[in-house]
DSSP file (Angstrom, degrees, kcal/mol; ACC not computed):
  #  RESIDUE AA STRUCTURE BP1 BP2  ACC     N-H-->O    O-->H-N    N-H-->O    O-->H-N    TCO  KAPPA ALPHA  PHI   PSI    X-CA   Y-CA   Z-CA
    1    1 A X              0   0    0      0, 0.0    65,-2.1     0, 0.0    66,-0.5   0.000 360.0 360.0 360.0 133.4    6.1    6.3  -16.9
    2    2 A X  B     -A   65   0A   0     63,-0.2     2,-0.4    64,-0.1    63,-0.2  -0.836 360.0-148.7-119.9 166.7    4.2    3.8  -14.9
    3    3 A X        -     0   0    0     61,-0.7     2,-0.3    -2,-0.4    62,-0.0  -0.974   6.3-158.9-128.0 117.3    5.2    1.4  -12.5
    4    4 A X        +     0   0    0     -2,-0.4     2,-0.2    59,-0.1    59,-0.2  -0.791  22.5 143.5-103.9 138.7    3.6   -1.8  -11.7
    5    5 A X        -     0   0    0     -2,-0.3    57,-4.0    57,-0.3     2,-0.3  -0.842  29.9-127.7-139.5-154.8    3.8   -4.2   -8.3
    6    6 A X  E     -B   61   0B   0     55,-0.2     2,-0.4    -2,-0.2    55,-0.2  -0.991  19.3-178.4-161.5 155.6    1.4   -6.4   -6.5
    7    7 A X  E     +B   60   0B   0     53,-0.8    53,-0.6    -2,-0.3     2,-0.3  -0.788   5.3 168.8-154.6 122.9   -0.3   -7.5   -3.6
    8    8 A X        +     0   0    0     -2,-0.4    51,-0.1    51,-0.2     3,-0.1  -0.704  42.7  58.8-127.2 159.2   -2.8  -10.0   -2.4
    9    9 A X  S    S+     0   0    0     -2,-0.3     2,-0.3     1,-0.3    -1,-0.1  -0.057  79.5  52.1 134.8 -59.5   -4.2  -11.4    0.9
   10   10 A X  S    S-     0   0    0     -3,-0.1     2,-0.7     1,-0.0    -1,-0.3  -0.678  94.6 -75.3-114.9 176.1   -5.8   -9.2    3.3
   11   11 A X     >  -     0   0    0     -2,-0.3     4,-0.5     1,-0.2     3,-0.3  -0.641  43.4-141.5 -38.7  85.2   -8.5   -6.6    3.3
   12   12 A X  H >> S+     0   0    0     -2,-0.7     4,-1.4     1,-0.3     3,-0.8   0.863 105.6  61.0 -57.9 -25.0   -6.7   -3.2    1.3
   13   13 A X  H >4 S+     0   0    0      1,-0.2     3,-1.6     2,-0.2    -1,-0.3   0.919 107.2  32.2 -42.0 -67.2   -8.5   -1.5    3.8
   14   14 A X  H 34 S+     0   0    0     -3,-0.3    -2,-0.2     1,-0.2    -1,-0.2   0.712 118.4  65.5 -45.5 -13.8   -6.9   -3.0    6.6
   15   15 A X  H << S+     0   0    0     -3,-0.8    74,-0.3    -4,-0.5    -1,-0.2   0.810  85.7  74.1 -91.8 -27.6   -3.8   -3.0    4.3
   16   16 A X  S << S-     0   0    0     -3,-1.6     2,-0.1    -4,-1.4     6,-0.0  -0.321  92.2-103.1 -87.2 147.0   -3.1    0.7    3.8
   17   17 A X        -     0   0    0      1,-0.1    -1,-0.2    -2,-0.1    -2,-0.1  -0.353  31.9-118.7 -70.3 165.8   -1.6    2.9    6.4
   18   18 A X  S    S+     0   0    0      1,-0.2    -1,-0.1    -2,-0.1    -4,-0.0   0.494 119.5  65.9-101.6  -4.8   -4.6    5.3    8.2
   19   19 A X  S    S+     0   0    0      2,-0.0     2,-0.6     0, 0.0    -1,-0.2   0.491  93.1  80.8 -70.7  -3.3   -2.5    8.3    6.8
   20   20 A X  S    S-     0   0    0      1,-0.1     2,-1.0    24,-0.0    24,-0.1  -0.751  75.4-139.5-113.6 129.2   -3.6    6.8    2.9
   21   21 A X  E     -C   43   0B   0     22,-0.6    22,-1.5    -2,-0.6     2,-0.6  -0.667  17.5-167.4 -80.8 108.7   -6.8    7.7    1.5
   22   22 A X  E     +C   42   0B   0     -2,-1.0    20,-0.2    20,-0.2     2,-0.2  -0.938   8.2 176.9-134.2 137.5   -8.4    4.7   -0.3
   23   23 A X  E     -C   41   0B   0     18,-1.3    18,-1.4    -2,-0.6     2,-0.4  -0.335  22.8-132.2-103.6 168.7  -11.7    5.3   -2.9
   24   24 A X  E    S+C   40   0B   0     16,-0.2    16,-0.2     1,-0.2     3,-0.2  -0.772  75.4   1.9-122.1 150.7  -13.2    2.6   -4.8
   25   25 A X  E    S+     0   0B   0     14,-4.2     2,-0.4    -2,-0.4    14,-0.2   0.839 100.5 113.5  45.7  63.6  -14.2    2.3   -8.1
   26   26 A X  E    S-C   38   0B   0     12,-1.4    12,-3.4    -3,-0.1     2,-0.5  -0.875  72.3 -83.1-153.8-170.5  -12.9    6.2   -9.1
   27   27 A X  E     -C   37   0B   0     -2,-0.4    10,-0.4    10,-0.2     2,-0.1  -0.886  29.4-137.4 -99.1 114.5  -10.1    7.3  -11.3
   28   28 A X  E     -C   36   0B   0      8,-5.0     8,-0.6    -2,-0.5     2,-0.3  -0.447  36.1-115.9 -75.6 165.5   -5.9    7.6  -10.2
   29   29 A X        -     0   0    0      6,-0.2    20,-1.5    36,-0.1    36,-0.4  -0.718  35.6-179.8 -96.4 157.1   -4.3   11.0  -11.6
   30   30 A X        -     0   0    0     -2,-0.3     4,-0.1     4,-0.3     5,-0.1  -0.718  42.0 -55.8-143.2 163.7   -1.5   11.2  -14.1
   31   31 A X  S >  S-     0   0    0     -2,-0.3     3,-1.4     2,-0.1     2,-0.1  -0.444 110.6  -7.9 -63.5 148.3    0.3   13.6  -15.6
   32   32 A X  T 3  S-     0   0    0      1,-0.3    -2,-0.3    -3,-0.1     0, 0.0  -0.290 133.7 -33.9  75.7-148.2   -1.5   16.1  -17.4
   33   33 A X  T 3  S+     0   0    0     -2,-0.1     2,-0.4    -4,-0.1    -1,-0.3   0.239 100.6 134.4-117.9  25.1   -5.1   14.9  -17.5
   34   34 A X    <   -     0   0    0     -3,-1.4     2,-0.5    -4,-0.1    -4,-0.3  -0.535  32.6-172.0 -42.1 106.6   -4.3   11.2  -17.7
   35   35 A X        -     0   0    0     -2,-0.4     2,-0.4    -6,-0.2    -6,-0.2  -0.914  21.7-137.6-118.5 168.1   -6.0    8.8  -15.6
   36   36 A X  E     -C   28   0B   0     -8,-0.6    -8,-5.0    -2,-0.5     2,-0.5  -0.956  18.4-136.2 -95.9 124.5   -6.1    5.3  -14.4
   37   37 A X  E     -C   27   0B   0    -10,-0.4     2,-0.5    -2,-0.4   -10,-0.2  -0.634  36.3-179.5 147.0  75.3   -9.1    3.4  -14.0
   38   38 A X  E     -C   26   0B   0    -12,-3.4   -12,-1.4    -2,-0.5    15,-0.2  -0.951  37.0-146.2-119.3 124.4   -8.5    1.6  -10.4
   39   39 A X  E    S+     0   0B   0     13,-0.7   -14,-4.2    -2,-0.5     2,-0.4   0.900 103.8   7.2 -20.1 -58.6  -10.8   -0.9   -8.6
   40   40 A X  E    S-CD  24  52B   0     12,-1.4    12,-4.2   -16,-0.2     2,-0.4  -0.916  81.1-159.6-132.3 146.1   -9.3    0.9   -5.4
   41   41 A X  E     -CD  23  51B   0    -18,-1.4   -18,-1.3    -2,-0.4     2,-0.6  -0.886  18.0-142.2-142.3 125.4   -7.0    4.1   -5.6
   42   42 A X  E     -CD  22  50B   0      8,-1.8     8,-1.2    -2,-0.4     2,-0.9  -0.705  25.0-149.8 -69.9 102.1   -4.8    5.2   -3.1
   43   43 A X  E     -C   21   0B   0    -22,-1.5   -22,-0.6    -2,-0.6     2,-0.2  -0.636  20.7-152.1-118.3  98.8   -5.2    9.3   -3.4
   44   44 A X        -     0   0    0     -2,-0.9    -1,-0.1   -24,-0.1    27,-0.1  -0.468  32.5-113.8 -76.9 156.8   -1.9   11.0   -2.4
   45   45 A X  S    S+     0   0    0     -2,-0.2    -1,-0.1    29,-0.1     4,-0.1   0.846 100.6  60.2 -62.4 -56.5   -1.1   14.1   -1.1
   46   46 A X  S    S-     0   0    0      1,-0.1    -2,-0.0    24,-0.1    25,-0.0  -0.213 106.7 -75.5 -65.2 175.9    1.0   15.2   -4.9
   47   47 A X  S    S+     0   0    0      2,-0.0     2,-0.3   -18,-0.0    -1,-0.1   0.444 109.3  59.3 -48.2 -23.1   -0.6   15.4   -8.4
   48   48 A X        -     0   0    0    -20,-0.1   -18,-0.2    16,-0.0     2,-0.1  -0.952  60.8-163.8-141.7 168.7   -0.9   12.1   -9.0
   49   49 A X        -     0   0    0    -20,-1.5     2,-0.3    -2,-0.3    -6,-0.2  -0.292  23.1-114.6-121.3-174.3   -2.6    8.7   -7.3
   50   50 A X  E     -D   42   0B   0     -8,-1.2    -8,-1.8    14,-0.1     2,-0.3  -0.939  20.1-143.7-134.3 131.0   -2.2    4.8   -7.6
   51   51 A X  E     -D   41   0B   0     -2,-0.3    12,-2.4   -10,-0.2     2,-0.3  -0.570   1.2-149.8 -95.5 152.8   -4.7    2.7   -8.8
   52   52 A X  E     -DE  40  62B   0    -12,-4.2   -12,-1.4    -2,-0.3   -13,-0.7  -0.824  18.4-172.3 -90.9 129.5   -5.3   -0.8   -7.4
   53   53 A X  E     - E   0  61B   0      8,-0.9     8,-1.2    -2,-0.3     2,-0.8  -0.987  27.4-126.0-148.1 117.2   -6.9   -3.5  -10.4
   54   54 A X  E     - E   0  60B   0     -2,-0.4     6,-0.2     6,-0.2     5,-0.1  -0.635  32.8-151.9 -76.1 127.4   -7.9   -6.7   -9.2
   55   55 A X    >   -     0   0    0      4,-2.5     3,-1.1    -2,-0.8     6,-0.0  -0.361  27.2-102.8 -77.9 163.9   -5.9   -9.5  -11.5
   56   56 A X  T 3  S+     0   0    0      1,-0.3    -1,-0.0     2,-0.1    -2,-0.0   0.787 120.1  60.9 -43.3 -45.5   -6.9  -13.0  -12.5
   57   57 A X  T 3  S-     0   0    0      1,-0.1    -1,-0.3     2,-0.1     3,-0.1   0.567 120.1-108.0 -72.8 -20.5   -4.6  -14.6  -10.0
   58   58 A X  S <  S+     0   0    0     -3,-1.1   -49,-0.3     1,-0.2    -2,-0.1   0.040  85.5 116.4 101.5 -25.8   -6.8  -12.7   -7.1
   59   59 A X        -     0   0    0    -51,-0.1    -4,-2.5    -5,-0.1     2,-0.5  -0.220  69.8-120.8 -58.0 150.9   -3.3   -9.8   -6.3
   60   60 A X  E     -BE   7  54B   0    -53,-0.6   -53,-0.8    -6,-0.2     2,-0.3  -0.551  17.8-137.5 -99.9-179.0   -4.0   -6.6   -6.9
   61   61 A X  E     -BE   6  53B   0     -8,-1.2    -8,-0.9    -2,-0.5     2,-0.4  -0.840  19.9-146.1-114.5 141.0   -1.7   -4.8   -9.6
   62   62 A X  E     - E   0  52B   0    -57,-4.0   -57,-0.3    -2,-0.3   -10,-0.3  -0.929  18.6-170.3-123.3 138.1   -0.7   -1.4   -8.5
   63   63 A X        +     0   0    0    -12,-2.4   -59,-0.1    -2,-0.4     2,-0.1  -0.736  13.2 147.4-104.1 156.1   -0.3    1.4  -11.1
   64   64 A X        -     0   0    0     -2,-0.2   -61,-0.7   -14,-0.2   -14,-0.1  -0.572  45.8-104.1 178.3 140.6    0.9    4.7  -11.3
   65   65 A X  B     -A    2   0A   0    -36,-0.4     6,-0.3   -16,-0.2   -63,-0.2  -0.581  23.7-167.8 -89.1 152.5    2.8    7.7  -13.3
   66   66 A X    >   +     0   0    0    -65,-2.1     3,-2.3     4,-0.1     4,-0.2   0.231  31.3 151.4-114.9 -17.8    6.2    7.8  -11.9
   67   67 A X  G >  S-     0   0    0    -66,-0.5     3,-1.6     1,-0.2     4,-0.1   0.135  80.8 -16.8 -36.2 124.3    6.8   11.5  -13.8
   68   68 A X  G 3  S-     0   0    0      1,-0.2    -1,-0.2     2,-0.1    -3,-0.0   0.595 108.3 -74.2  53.2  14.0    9.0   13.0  -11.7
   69   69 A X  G <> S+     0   0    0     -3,-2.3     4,-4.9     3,-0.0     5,-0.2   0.659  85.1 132.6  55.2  32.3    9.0   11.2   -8.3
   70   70 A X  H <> S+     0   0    0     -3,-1.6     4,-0.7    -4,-0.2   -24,-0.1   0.957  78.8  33.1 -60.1 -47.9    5.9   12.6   -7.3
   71   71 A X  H >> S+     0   0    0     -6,-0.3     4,-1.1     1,-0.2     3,-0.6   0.823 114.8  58.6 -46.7 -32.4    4.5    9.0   -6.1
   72   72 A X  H >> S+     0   0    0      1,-0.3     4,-2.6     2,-0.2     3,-1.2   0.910  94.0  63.0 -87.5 -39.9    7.8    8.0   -5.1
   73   73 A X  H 3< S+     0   0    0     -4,-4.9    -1,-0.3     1,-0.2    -2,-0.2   0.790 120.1  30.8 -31.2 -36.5    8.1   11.4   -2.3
   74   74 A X  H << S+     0   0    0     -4,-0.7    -1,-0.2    -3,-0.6    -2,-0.2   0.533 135.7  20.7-126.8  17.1    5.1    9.6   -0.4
   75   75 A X  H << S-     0   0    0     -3,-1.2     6,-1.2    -4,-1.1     7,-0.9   0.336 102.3-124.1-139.9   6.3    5.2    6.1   -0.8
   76   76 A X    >X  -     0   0    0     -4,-2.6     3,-2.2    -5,-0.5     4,-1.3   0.369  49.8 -37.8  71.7 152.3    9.2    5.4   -1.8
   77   77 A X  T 34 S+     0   0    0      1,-0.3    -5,-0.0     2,-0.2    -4,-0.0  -0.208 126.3  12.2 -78.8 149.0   10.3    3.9   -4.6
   78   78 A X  T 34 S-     0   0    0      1,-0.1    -1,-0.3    -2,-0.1    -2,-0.1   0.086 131.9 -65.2  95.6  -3.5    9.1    0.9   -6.4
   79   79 A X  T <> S+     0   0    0     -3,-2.2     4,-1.1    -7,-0.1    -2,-0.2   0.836  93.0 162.4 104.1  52.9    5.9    1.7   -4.0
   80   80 A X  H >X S+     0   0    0     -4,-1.3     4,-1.6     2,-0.2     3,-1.5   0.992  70.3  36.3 -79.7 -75.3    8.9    0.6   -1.0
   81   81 A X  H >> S+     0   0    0     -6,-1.2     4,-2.8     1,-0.3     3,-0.6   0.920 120.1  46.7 -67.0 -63.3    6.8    2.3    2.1
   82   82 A X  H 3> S+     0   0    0     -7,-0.9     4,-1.6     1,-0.3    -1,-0.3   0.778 117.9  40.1 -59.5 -18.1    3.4    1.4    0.9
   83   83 A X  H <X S+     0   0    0     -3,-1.5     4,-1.0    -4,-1.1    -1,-0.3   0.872 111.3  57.0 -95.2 -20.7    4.1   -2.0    0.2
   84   84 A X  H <X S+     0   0    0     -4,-1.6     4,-4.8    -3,-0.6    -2,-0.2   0.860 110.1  49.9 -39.8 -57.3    6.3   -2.2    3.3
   85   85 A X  H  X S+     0   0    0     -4,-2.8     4,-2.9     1,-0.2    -2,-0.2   0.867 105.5  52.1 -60.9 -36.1    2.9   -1.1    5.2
   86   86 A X  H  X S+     0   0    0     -4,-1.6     4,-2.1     2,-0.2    -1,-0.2   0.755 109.2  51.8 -53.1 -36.5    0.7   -3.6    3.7
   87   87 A X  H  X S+     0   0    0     -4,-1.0     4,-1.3     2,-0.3     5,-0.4   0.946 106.2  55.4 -54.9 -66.8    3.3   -6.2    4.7
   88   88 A X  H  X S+     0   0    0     -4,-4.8     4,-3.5     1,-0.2     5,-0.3   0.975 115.2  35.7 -27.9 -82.6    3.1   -4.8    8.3
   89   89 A X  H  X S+     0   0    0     -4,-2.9     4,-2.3   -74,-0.3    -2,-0.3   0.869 115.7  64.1 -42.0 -45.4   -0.9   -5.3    8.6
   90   90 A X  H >X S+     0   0    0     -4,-2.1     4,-2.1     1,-0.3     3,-0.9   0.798 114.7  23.3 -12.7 -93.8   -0.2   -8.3    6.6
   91   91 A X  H 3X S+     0   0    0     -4,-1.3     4,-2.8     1,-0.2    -1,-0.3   0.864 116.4  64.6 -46.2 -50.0    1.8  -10.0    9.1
   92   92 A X  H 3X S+     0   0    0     -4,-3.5     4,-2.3    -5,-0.4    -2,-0.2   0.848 106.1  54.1 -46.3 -45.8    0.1   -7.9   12.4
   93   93 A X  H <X S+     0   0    0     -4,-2.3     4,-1.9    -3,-0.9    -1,-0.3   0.876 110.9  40.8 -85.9 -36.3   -3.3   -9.9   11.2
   94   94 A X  H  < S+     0   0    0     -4,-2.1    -2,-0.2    -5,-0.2    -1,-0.2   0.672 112.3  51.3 -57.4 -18.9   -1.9  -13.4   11.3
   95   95 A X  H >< S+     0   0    0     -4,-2.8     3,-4.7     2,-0.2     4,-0.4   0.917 109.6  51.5 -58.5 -80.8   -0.1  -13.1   14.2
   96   96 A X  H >< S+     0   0    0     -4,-2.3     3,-2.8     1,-0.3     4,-0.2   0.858 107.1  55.2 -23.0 -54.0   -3.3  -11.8   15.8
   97   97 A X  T 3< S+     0   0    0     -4,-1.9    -1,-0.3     1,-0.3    -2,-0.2   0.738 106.7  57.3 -72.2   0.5   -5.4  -14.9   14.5
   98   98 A X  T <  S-     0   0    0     -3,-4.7    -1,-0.3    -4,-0.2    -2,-0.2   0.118 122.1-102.4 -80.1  25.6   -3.0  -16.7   16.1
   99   99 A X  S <  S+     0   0    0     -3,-2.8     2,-0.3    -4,-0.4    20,-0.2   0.953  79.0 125.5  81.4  82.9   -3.1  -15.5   19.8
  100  100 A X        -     0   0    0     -4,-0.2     2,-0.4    18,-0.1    -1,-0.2  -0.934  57.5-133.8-132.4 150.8   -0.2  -13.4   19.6
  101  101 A X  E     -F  117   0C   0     16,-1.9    16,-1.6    -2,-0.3     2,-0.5  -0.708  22.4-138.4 -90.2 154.3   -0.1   -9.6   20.6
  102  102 A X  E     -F  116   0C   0     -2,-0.4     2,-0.4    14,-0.2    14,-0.2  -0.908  14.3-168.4-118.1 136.5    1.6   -7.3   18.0
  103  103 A X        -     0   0    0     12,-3.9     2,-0.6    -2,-0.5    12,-0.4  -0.942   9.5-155.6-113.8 141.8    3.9   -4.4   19.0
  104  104 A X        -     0   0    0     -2,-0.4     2,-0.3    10,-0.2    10,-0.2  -0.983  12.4-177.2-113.9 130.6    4.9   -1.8   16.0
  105  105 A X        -     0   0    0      8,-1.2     2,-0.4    -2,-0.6    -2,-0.0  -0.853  26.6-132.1-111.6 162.4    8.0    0.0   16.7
  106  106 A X        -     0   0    0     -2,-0.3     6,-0.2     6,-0.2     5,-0.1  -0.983  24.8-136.5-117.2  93.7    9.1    2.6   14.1
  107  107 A X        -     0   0    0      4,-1.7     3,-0.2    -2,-0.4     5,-0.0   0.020  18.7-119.3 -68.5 141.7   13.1    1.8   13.3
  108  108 A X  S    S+     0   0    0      1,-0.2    -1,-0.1     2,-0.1    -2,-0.0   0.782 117.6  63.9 -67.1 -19.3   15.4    5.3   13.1
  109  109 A X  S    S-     0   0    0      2,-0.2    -1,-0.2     1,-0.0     3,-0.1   0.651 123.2-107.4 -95.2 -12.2   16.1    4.1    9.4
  110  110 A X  S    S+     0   0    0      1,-0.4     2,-0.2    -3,-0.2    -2,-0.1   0.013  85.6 121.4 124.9 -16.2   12.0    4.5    8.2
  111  111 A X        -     0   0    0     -5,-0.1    -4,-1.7     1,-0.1     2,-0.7  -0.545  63.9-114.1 -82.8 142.9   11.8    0.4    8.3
  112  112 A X        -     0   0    0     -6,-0.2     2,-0.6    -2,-0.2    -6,-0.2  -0.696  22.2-164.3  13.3  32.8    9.3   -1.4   10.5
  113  113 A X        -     0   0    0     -2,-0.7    -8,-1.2     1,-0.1     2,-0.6  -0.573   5.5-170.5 -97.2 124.5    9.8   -3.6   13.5
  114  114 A X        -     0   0    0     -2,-0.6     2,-0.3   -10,-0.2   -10,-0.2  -0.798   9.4-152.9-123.4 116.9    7.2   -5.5   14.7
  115  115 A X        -     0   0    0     -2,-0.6   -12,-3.9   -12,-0.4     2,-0.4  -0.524   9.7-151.0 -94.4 157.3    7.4   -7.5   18.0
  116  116 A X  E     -F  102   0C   0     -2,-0.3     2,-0.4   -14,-0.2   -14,-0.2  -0.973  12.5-169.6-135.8 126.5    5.2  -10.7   18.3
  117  117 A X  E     +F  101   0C   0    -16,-1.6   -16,-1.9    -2,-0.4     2,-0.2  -0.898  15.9 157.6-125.5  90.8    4.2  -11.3   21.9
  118  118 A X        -     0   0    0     -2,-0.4     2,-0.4   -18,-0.2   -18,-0.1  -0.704  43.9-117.5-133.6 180.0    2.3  -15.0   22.9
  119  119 A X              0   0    0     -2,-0.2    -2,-0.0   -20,-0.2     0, 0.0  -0.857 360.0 360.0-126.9 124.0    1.8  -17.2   25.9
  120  120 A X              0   0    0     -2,-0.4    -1,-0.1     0, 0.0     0, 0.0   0.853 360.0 360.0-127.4 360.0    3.7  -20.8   25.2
């Protein structure tokens, strides 16, 4: 089973947590000896990866088999932490071009809070 979302905007370097391994231009893992064919792939810890495919629109698609909830053990489901993280940097790098300092706090429930710190 694969699973699709998307995301567009910053740098994926910059986008990915510094715990996530991201390749270019390489191959995600599948079940079996399936793979996916990703512009960028995000190489997990389990048996299988997610590949990144840049779309028309400029977002990147993410793919990925969903067999058994091996992606879903390290990035949550529907891709909820990784896309949660991108979000983070997301925000963290517009604030920043706007003067502001960024604080990351780490929430007791796994979510994010990110304090925004400026001169007015």
């Amino acid at each position: 089973m694969h699973k699709q979302a998307q995301v567009a905007g910053v740098t994926l370097s910059r986008g990915l947590d510094q715990r996530l391994t991201l390749l270019q231009n390489t191959e995600a893992r599948g079940y079996y000896e399936n793979k996916t064919k990703g512009d960028y792939v995000v190489q997990l810890k389990g048996p299988y990866d997610i590949a990144l495919n840049k779309q028309a629109d400029g977002t990147f698609g993410l793919t990925a088999d969903l067999w058994q909830g091996h992606v879903e053990k390290e990035v949550g489901k529907g891709y909820g932490k990784l896309l949660q993280l991108y979000g983070v940097h997301k925000a963290a790098i517009e604030a920043r071009k706007k003067g502001l300092s960024v604080l990351r706090r780490h929430q007791q429930n796994g979510s994010i809070k990110l304090v925004l710190i400026g001169v007015s």
